[in-house]
N, C-alpha and C positions, 0 to 999 in steps of 0.2 A: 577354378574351384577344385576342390579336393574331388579325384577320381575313385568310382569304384570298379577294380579289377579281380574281387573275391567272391561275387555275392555267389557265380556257377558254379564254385568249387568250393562252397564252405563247408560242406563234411566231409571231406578231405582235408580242408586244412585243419581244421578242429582235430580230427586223427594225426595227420601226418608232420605237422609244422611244431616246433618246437616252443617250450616257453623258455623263463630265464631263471642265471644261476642266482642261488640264495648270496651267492658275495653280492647282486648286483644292488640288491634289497637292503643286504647291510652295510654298504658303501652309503647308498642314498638318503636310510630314513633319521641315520641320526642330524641330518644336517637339517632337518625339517623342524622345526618348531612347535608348532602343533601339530593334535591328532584327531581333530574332530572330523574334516571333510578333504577328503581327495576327489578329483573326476580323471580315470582312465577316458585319454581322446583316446578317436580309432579305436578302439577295445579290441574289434574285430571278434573270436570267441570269449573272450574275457581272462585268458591267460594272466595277466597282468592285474587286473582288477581283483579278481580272485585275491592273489597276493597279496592286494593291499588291502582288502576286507578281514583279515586276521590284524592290521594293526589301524585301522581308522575309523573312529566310532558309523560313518557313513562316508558311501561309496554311489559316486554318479559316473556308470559309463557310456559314451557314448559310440555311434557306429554309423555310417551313412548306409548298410546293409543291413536289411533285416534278416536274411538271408544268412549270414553266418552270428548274430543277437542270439537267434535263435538255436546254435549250436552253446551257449553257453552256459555254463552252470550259476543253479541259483546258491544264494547265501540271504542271510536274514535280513542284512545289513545294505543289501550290493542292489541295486535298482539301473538296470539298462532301460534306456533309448535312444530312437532312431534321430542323429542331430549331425551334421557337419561340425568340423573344426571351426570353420568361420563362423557358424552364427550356431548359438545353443541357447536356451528358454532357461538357462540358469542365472538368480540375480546377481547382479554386483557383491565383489568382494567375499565371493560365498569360498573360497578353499583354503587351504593348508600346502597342497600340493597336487599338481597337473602332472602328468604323465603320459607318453607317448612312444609307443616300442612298435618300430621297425613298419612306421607312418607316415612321419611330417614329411619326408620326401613325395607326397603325392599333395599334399596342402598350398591352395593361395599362402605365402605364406606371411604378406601384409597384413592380411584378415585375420589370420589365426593371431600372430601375434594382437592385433588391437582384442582379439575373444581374451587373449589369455590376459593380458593386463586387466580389462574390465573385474573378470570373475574372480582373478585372483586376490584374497583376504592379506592385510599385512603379513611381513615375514613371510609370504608363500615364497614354494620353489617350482620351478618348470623342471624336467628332467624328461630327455629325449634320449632312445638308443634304438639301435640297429647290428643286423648283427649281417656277416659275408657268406661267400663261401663256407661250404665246410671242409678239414682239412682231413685226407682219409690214407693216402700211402704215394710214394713216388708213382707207382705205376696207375693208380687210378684218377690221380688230380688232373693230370695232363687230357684226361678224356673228358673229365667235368668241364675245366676251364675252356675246350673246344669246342663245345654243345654250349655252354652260356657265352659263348663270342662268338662264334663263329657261326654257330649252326640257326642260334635264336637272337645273335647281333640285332637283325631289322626289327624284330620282333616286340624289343622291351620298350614302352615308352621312354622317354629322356630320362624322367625323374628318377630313374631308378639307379643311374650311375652317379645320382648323389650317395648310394651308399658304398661304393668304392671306395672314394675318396673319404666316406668316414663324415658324411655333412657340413666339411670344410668349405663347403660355397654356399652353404644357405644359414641366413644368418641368426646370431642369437645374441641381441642388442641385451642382455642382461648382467646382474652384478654379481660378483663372486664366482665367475664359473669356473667349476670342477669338472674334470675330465676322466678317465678310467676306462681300462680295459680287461675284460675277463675272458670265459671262455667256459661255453656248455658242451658236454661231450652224451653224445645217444651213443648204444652199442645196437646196429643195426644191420637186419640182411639186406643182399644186395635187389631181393622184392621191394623191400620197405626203402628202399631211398630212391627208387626209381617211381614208384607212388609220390613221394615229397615232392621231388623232381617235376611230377604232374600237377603239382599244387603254384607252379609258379607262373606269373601273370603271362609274363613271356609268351609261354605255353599254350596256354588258352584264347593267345593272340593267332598263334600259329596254327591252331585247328581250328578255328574262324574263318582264317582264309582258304585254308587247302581243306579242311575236311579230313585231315588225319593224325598223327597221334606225333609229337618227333618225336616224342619219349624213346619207342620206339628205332628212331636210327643211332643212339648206343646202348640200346638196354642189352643186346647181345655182346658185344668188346667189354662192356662194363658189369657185366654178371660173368664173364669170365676172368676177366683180371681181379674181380673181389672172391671170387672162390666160394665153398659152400659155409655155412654159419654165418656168425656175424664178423663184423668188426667195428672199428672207434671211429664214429666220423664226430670230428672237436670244431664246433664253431666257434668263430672268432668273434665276440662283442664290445662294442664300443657304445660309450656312454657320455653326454657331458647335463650339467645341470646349472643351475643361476637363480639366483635369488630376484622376483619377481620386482616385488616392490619395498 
């Protein structure tokens, strides 16, 4: 069953985690057919949902944490609750379009897929993305990518090295699928991404067991090699989508 690894840091992640670029929205919505209903899975704060609520006349998000629901903003249209991917209280054939950002890697994802057939309306589209690393200067990636292998290697669950690979091993038995890749850039200090940094599951795996912080064992190397102000940390997003039914 789908895991929750966010619920003790969701205003942090609400602050510090990023949403996504407006190409990825207009790659997506023309291929959709209709505009009446979308359901944001995973919502987590409603990043996503949010966005889709400027183009669909009704918005269902769901979140197996109430805990960061509760971090997210209302709109008129936008109705969160608390429902797994696998099994949701939404009838038959009710969407336009499902969606799911930088989630289905923690999903059953047999169950999900049989949710998403049921609920989805003719001509719906699924669309799943995820987004990596972020990419900041020669001398500072080399200390990121040491701390997320090396330092937090035992730390992450499996599921999470589905998004390395970009969700090339989890499958997505649908028609038409479209693929895309973009790229969201924050101009951030080197406080605020070692915050973000504390927002990852990994993390809060690691202070579980020891009781202390790793954030910690390079926020010194890594607040000296980023220097004082900000700078461009450009994430990398990958996207694909399929026409349901």
């Amino acid at each position: 069953m789908s895991l929750d690894r966010f619920s003790a840091q969701a205003a942090a992640y609400a602050r510090f985690r990023i949403d996504y670029p407006a190409a990825l929205y207009a790659w997506l919505l023309p291929l959709v057919p209709g505009r009446q209903r979308a359901w944001d899975c995973a919502t987590g704060n409603g990043q996503v949902a949010v966005a889709l609520a400027a183009h669909f006349a009704e918005v269902e998000a769901t979140d197996l944490s109430t805990n960061q629901l509760a971090q997210a903003p209302a709109r008129p249209n936008l109705h969160y609750q608390t429902a797994r991917a696998e099994h949701t209280p939404f009838p038959d054939a009710a969407f336009d379009l499902i969606t799911v950002g930088q989630a289905v890697h923690w999903f059953d994802h047999a169950a999900y897929h049989r949710e998403v057939r049921r609920v989805a309306g003719p001509g719906a589209w699924l669309a799943e993305w995820g987004y990596g690393l972020g990419r900041i200067s020669p001398a500072i990636d080399p200390l990121v990518w040491h701390f997320y292998r090396e330092v937090l290697g035992p730390y992450w669950d499996e599921n999470r090295w589905h998004v390395d690979d970009e969700y090339a091993r989890i499958p997505f038995p649908f028609a038409d699928v479209q693929r895309a890749h973009f790229a969201e850039q924050r101009q951030w200090s080197a406080a605020w991404y070692l915050d973000y940094l504390r927002t990852w599951s990994s993390v809060q795996n690691y202070q579980k067991q020891h009781g202390t912080d790793p954030v910690a064992l390079v926020a010194e190397a890594l607040t000296q090699a980023w220097g004082p102000g900000e700078r461009a940390v450009i994430f990398p997003v990958f996207a694909r989508a399929g026409r349901v039914k």
